[in-house]
Structures are given as structure tokens and as C-alpha cells.
C-alpha positions in Angstrom: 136.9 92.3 66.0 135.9 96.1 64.6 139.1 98.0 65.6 136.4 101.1 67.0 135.0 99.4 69.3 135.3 100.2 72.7 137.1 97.4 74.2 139.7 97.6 71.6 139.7 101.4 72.1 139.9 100.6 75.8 142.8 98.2 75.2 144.8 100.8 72.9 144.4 103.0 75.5 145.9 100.8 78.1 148.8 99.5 75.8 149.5 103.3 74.9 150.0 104.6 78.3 151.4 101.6 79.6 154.7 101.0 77.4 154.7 104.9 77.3 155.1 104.7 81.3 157.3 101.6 81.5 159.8 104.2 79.7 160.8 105.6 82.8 160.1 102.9 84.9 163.0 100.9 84.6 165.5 104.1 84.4 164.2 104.9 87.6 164.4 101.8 89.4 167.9 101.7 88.6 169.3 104.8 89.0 168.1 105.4 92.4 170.3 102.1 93.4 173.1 103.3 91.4 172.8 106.6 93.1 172.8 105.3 96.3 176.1 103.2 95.5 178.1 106.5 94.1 176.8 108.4 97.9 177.7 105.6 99.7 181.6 105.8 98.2 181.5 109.3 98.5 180.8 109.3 102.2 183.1 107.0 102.6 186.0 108.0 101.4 185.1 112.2 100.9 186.5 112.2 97.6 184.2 115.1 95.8 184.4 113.4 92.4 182.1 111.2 94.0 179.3 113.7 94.8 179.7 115.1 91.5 178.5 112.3 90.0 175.7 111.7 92.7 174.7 114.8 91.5 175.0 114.9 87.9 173.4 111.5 87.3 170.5 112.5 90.1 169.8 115.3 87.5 168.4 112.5 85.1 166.9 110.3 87.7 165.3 113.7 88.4 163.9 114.5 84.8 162.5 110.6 84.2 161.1 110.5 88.0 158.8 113.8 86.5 157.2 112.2 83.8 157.5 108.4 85.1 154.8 110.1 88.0 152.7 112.2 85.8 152.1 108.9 83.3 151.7 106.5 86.3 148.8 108.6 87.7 147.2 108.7 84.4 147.5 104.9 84.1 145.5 104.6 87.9 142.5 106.5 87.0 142.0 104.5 83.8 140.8 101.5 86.4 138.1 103.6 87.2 137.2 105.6 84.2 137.8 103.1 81.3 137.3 99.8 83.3 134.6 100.4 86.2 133.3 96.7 85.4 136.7 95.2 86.1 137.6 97.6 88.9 133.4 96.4 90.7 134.4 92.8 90.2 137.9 92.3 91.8 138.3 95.9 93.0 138.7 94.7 96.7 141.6 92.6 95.8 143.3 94.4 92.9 143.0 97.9 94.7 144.3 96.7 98.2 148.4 96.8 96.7 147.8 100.1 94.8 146.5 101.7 97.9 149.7 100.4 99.9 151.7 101.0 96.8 150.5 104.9 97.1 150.5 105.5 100.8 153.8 103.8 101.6 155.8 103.2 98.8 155.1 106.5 96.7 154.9 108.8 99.4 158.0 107.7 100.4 159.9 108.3 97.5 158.4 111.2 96.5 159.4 112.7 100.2 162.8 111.7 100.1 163.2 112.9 96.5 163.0 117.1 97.6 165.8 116.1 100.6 167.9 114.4 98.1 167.8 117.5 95.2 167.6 120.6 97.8 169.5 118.6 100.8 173.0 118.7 100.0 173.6 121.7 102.0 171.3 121.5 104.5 172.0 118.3 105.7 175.1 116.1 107.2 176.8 113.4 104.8 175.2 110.5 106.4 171.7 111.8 106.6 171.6 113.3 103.0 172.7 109.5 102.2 169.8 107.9 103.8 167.7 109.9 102.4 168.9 108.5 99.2 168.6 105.3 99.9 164.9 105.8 100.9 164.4 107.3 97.2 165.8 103.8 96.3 163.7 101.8 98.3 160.9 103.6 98.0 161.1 103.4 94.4 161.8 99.6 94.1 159.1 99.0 97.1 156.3 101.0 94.5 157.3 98.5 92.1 156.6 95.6 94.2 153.3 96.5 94.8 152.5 97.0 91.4 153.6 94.0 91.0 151.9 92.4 93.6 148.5 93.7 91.9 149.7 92.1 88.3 150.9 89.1 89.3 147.5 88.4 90.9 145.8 89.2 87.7 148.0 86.7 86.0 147.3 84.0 89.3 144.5 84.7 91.0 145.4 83.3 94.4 144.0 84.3 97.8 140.5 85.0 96.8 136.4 83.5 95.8 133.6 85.0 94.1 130.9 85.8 96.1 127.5 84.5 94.5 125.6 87.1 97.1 127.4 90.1 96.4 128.8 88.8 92.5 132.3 90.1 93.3 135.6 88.5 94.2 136.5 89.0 97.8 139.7 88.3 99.6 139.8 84.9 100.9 143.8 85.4 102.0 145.5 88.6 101.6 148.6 86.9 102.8 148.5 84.6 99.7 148.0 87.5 97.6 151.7 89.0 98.9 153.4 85.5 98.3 151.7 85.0 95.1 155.1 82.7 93.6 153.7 84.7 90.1 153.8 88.1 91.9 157.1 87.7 93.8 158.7 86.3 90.6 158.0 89.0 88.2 159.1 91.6 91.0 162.4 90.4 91.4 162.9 89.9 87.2 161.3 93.3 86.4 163.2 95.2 88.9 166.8 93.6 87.8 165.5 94.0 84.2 165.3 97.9 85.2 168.7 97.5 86.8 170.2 96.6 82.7 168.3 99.3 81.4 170.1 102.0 84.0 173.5 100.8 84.1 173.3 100.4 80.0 172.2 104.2 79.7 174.9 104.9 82.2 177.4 103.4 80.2 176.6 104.2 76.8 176.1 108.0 78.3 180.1 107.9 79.9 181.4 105.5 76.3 179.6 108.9 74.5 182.0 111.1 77.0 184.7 109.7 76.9 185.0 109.3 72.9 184.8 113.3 72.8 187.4 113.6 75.7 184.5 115.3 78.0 184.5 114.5 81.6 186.9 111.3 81.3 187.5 111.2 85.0 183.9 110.9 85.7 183.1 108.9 82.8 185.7 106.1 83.6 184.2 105.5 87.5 180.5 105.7 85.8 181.6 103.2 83.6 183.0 100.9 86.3 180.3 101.1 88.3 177.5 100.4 85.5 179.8 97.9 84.0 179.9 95.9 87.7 176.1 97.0 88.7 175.0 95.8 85.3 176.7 92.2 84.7 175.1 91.1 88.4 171.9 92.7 87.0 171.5 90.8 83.4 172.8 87.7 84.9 170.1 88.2 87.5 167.2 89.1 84.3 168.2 85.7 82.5 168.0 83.1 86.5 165.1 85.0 87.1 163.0 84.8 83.9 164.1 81.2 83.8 162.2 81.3 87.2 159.3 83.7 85.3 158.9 80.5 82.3 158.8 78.1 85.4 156.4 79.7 86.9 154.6 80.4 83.3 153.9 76.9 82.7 152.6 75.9 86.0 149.9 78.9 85.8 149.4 80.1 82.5 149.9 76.8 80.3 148.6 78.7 77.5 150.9 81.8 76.9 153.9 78.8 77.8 152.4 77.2 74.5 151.8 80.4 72.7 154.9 82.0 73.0 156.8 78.8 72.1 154.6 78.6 69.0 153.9 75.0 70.5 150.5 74.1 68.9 150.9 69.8 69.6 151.6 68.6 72.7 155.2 67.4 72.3 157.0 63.9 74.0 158.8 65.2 77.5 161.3 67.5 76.8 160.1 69.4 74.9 161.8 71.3 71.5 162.8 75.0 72.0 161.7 76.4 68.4 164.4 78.6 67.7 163.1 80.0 64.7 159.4 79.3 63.0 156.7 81.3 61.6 153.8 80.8 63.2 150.5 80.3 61.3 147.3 81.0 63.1 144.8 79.9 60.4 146.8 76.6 59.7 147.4 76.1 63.1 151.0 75.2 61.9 154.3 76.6 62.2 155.9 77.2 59.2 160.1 76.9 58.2 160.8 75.6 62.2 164.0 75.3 63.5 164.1 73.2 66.7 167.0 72.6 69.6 166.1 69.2 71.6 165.4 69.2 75.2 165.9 72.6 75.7 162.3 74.1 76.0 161.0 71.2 78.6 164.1 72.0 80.7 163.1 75.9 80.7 159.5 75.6 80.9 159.6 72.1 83.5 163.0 71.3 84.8 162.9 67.8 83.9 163.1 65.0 81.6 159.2 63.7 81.8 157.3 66.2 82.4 155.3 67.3 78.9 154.5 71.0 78.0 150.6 70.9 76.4 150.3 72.4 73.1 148.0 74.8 72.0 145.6 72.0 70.7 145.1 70.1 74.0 144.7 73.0 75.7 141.8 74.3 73.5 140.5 70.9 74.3 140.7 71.5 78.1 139.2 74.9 77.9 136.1 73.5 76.2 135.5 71.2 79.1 136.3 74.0 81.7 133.8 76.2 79.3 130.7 72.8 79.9 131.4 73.1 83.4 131.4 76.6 84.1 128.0 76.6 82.2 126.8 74.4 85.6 127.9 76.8 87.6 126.4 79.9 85.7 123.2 78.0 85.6 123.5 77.4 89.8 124.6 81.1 90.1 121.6 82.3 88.5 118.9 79.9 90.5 121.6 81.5 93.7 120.5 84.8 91.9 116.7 84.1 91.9 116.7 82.8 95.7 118.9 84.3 97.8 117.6 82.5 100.6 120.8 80.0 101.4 118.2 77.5 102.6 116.3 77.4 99.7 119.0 77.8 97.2 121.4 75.2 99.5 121.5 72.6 96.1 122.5 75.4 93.6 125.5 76.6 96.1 126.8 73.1 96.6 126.7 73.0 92.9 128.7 76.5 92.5 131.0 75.9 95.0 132.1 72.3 93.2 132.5 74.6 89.8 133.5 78.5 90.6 136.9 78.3 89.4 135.2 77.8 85.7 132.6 80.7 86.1 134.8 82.6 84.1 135.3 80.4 81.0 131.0 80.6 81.0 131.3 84.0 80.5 133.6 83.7 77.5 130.5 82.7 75.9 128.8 86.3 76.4 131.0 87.6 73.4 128.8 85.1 71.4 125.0 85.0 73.5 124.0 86.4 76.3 122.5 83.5 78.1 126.1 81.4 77.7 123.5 78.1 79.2 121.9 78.5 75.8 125.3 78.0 74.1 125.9 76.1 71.2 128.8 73.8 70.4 129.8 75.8 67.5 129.8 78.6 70.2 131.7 76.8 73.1 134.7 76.0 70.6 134.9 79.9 69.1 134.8 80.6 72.8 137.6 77.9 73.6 139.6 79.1 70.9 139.1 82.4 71.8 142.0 81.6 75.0 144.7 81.5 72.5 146.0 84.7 72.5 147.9 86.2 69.1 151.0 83.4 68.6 153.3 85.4 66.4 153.3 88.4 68.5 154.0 86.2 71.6 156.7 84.3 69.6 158.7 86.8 68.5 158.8 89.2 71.6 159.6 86.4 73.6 163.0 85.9 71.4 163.6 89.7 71.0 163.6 89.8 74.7 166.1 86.9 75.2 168.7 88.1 72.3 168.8 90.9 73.9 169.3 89.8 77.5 172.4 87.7 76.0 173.9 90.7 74.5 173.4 92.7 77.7 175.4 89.9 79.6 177.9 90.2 76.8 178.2 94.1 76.6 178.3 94.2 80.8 180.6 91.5 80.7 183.3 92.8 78.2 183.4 96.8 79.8 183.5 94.6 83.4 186.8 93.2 82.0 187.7 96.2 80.4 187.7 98.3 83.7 189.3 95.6 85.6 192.3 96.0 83.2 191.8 100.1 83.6 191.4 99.7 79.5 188.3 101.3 78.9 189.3 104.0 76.6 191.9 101.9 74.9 188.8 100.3 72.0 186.9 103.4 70.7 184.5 100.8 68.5 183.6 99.1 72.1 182.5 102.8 73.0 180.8 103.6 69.9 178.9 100.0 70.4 177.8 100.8 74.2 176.1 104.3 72.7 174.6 102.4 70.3 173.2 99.4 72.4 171.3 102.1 74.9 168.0 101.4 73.6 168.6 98.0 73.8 167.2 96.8 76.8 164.2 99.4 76.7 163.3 97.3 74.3 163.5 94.2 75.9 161.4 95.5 79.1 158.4 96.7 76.5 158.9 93.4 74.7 158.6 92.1 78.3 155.5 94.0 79.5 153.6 92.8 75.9 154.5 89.4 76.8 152.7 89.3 80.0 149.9 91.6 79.0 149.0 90.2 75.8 150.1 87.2 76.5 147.3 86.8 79.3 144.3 87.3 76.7 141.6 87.3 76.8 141.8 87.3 80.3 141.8 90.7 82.4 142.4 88.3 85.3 143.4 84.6 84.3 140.6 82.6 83.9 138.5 84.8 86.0 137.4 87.6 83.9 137.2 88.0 80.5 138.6 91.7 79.0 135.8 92.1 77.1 133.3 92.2 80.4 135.7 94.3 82.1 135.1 97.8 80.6 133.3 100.9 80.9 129.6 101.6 79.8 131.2 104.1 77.3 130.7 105.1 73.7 133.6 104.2 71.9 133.9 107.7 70.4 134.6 109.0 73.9 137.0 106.9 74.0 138.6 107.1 70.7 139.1 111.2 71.6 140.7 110.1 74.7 143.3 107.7 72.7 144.1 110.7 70.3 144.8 113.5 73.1 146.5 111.3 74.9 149.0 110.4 71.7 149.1 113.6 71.3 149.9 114.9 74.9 152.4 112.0 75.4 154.4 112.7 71.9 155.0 116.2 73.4 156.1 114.9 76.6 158.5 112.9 75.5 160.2 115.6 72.8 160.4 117.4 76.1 162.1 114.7 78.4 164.8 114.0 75.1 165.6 117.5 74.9 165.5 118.1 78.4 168.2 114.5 79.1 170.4 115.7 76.3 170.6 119.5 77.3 171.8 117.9 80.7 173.8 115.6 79.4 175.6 118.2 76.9 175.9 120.5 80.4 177.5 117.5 81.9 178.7 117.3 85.6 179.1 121.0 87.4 181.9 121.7 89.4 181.4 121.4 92.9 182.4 124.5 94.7 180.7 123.3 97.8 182.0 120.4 98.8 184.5 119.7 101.7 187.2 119.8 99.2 186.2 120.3 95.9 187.5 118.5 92.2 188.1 122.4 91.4 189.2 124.8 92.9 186.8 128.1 93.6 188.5 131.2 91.8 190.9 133.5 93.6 189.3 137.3 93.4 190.9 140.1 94.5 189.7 143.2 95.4 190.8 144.9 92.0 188.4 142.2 90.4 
């Protein structure tokens, strides 16, 4: 494929601004519940150390929540501007959650977000703390519907095409919410953004207390990512399992992919814990296998087989034969729209809609896919694997570093149980060290399910390359470099602007009920 063209401008594009958003994603989502926690203890029990911290780490929730908005409005008008095709074709399903997602979810948070920062004084204790815990909920209800609108392009329940109108329509919006795809990848990214807080937390307090700044601080920050975080990776790891569950029963072929599993193996299946893949051979090469442990993940029993990347290939050539039918009774639908006079050709859709969209896998390679040769239908059918190494590896980047989360979490969990945190400066210098850690496990995350899913922009429904804009891939290109350009300046400015406040560190809090420090004494000579 010519790297300037414009669906693999298009997809650049997408990739860009998405892992550049999910930066701040995850920081957000967790903060705002951490926030909430230190309020609630403050209110509680009035001790001003409390709100200190409520305040201090609310400063950096502050500076992410900036740029996380001004990237995730970016990422909305690309639907519209760089995929107009995609957003005609399944816009009535896909745009329902982000319109709920921005009129209740968004507003929300944004709303409470002024009463949290300019609120403090203005407000009473208990209403300044809901109005924190809205931020929280609004935040992690925005990412639910996000979610909602993903999870249905990776299992698109709830809804038919509609040979009169050629768009998919909603067939059952309340399948859409409980989309088992949608709900599990809510609950696995949001605890996934859960790590990612309470390990910047704690590698922010472990960087504290080794210069002797702010140890009182520091040590409760710790404690609380330390507990907040070992519930939180322990929930990433039950929950993905749940994700890889869910992964084989809807998406075979990413299951296969990512587990470099290219034969169909006898039930269970091996876990490859080391391999490299080999696309042209169609091989892996230097495997290292653990029995059982794969079909235990990926089924949850002893007899049911994973297919491999060959049998699947297989399948999708059959599913490619029959969506041809049903292209061919879409167009005579086309020709006469009369239902009475078309009534054969809709019987004849109807029986074969769900493989419309491996037909028009064949438009890559002729226009007319009912003119398709066989040569054709198998580049098509082997175009539904989607890039094995790259699955393969992200998939076990992802899961080392989920173990060493549960590690890290567990050991300063211990540590503040025993009130030993500052007592192994190497453990400190280990947590600073580990903070990009799990960012790097939600990007490896996000490429997972988005690459994973190609060549689909919605599983078996609609190919990517259909799905794009009538523009000219120089447009496009432009658009790629400015926004590289913009987005590398934005992010030297959220750094410098996280480490300024984290140099400042917490303020005294002169106007609290009974503050950490005491306010000068001035006398009138002063």
C-alpha cells in the first residue's frame, strides 16, 4: 500500500491524535477519583493536610484536563472531515453515544471543574465535595460513552443495513448500551487509567520524599496511590482476562493474530510466550510455548479450540462468496425499489447481510466485487489479517507491564502498612522510574484494539478503506504535519507546565479552618 495515499494519510492522522489524546486520558480518569478520596478524608476528619493535597494534586488534574479537551475535540471533527463515508454509513448508530457522551457526560465535568478550582471559598465543605465527585463521574461517565461508540465498532450489535436508504440504522439501541464488548472495555480501560494515576502519584511523592520535600504530604499520597492502585491493576489483569474472553467470541481474528496462532491448535490451546512472527512464511519463528494456558484465557475450558489464522482465512473466503449474493440482490434492490417487484432479491439480502461487508473487501481489488476473481477473493480474505508482529508484541508489552504494576502497588501497599516507606531509597528511585510505565501499556492497549480490528472500521461491516473522505491526499498529508507540529508544542508545554507545579509543590493553606501553617504574626511596626 503507497504510504501517501489518503487512507493511510487518513489512518496516520487518526493514530496520531489518538495515542496523543489517550495521554491524558487515563491521568484524568484517575485523578478525579483519587481527588475525590483525599476531599472525602478531608471532610471528614478537617485535618487541612488533607485539602492541601486536594488542592495540589487538582492543580495537575487541572493542567491534563486542558489539553486532554482541546485533543478530544480535535479527534470528533475528524469523523466528519476525514471520514464523511464512514460517519453517512453508521452515523445514526456511532454518533448517538458521542452526542450523549457530550451533552451529559462532558458538560458535566466540565461544569463542575470551575466549582472545584474557584469553589473552595465560596462554597461549604460538603458541597465543594460533591462537586468533586461530579468532576469524577462525569469524567469516568464521558469515557463510557466513548466506549459505548468503540465497542460497537468492534461488535456491531443492535443494528441492520438498510438496502433503501444504504445505511445502518438502529435496530436496538438498548443492545448497543449492553454491548458485552462495550461494557467490557469500559470497565478495563477506566481501571487501566486508575494504574496510570496512582503510578504518577506515587512516583511524583517517591521523587519528594528522596529530596526530603513535602514528606508529610508525600507519605499519605503514597498510601493512598499505593491502596487505590493495587485494587486498580488487579482489576486491569480480571478484566482484560474478561476483554480476551470476549475477543475470541467476537473478533476470532485479532484472538489468533495477537497470539501469533496461524494453525488451529488441539483444545487448549498453547500461550506463545515468545515467537517471531513471520508474515510471508506464515510461520512463527524461535516459539516458546506454555501448555493450556492460552485456551484457558481466550475460552475457559479444556475443549473448546481457538482457530488459527489459516482457518479463519478459510472462513472469510466463504463469508467473502456469500456476501457477493447479497451485493448482487442489493443491487437488483437498487435497480427496483419497488418491494413488490424486488420481494426475491430482499429475501435473498436479508438471508446474507451480515456478509455485505466482506463483498466490499473486494472493492480494494474491482469495483464490481460480483466480477471477482478467485485470485481476488483470497487477496481479499487475506487481507482480514491484520499486521501479526505488531499485535504480538503489544499484546505482551501490555501484560509485563500490568504484572509489574501489581508488583510495584503491591510492595509500596506493604510498605505503608509497615509506615516503612522512606526506609528503601532504591524502591523510591524505582517508583520515579516506572511512571511511564503504564502509559505505555494503555497506548500498547489502544493499538491493540485499533489495529488489531483491520481492516475493518466496524468489524465485518465496513472496510477502512471505503470509510474515508473524498480528499486529496495532499490535503491531508498538510493536515498530518501541522498537526505533529501543533501537538509536539503542546506537549513541551503540558511537561513544563506539570514539572513547574510539581517543583512549586503543595502551597500552604492559609485559609482553611485550621491550617498545616500558621499565617504570619504582623505587627503594626511591620
Amino acid at each position: 500500500m503507497d504510504f501517501f495515499d489518503v487512507v493511510t494519510l487518513s489512518r496516520l492522522q487518526f493514530a496520531l491524535t489518538a495515542l496523543y489524546h489517550f495521554l491524558f486520558v487515563p491521568l484524568t480518569l484517575g485523578l478525579s477519583i483519587m481527588l475525590a478520596a483525599m476531599e472525602t478524608v478531608y471532610v471528614m476528619t478537617g485535618r487541612v493536610i488533607w485539602r492541601q493535597m486536594t488542592k495540589f494534586w487538582g492543580t495537575l488534574f487541572g493542567i491534563n484536563f486542558a489539553l486532554g479537551v482541546a485533543t478530544g475535540i480535535v479527534m470528533e471533527f475528524q469523523f466528519g472531515m476525514n471520514w464523511s463515508y464512514y460517519s453517512h454509513y453508521v452515523g445514526d448508530i456511532f454518533g448517538a453515544p458521542l452526542a450523549i457522551e457530550g451533552l451529559m457526560a462532558f458538560f458535566l465535568e466540565a461544569t463542575f471543574v470551575g466549582l472545584f478550582f474557584f469553589g473552595w471559598d465560596k462554597m461549604s465543605k460538603v458541597g465543594h465535595l460533591i462537586a468533586t465527585y461530579c468532576v469524577a463521574i462525569g469524567s469516568n461517565f464521558s469515557a463510557l460513552w466513548i466506549l459505548i461508540a468503540n465497542g460497537w465498532m468492534q461488535n456491531p450489535v443492535g443494528a441492520h443495513f438498510n438496502p433503501d436508504t444504504m445505511r445502518m440504522e438502529v435496530a436496538s439501541f438498548y443492545e448497543v448500551l449492553m454491548n458485552p464488548v462495550a461494557q467490557a472495555r469500559f470497565v478495563h480501560t477506566v481501571s487501566a487509567g486508575y494504574v496510570v494515576a496512582s503510578v504518577f502519584v506515587l512516583g511524583v511523592s517517591a521523587w519528594y520524599l528522596l529530596r526530603g520535600w513535602h514528606i508529610a504530604i508525600a507519605k499519605r499520597s503514597i498510601t493512598i496511590a499505593a491502596s487505590f492502585g493495587l485494587a486498580a491493576a488487579l482489576s486491569v489483569v480480571v478484566l482484560g482476562d474478561e476483554s480476551g474472553y470476549l475477543t475470541s467470541e467476537h473478533q476470532k481474528m485479532k484472538m489468533a493474530a495477537l497470539e501469533g496462532m496461524w494453525e488451529t491448535e488441539p483444545a487448549p490451546a498453547r500461550f506463545t510466550l515468545f515467537a517471531i512472527p513471520d508474515m510471508e512464511a506464515r510461520e512463527n519463528r524461535y516459539a516458546i510455548h506454555i501448555p493450556w494456558v492460552m485456551g484457558l484465557i481466550g475460552t475457559r475450558s479444556l475443549t473448546t479450540e481457538i482457530p488459527g489464522i489459516l482457518d479463519l482465512v478459510e472462513h472469510a473466503k466463504e463469508r467473502i462468496r456469500s456476501g457477493m449474493i447479497a451485493y448482487d440482490a442489493l443491487q437488483t434492490i437498487r435497480a427496483e425499489p419497488d418491494a413488490t417487484a424486488s420481494g426475491a432479491a430482499r429475501v435473498s439480502f436479508s438471508e446474507r447481510e451480515d456478509d455485505l461487508g466482506y463483498a466490499l473487501l473486494l472493492k480494494q481489488y474491482i469495483d464490481d466485487p460480483r466480477q471477482a476473481t478467485e485470485e481476488q477473493i483470497d487477496r481479499a480474505a487475506w487481507s482480514t489479517v491484520p499486521n501479526v508482529p505488531v499485535l504480538f508484541w503489544v499484546f505482551r508489552i501490555m501484560v509485563a507491564v500490568g504484572l509489574f504494576n501489581i508488583l510495584l502497588m503491591g510492595t509500596f501497599f506493604v510498605m505503608s502498612t509497615r509506615r516503612s516507606i522512606d526506609r528503601h531509597p532504591w524502591l523510591l528511585k524505582v517508583a520515579v522510574w516506572a511512571m511511564a510505565l503504564p502509559w505505555i501499556a494503555a497506548e500498547c492497549g489502544w493499538i491493540l484494539a485499533e489495529y488489531g480490528r483491520q481492516p475493518w472500521a466496524v468489524e465485518g461491516v465496513l472496510p477502512v478503506f471505503l470509510s474515508v473522505s473524498d480528499l486529496s491526499a495532499g490535503t491531508v498529508l498538510m493536515t498530518v504535519i501541522g498537526f505533529t507540529l501543533i501537538y509536539a508544542v503542546l506537549i513541551v508545554i503540558e511537561v513544563k507546565l506539570m514539572l513547574a507545579a510539581i517543583r512549586k509543590g503543595p502551597a500552604p493553606d492559609y485559609d482553611a479552618e485550621a491550617p498545616l501553617i500558621p499565617k504570619p504574626i504582623v505587627t503594626p511596626a511591620e
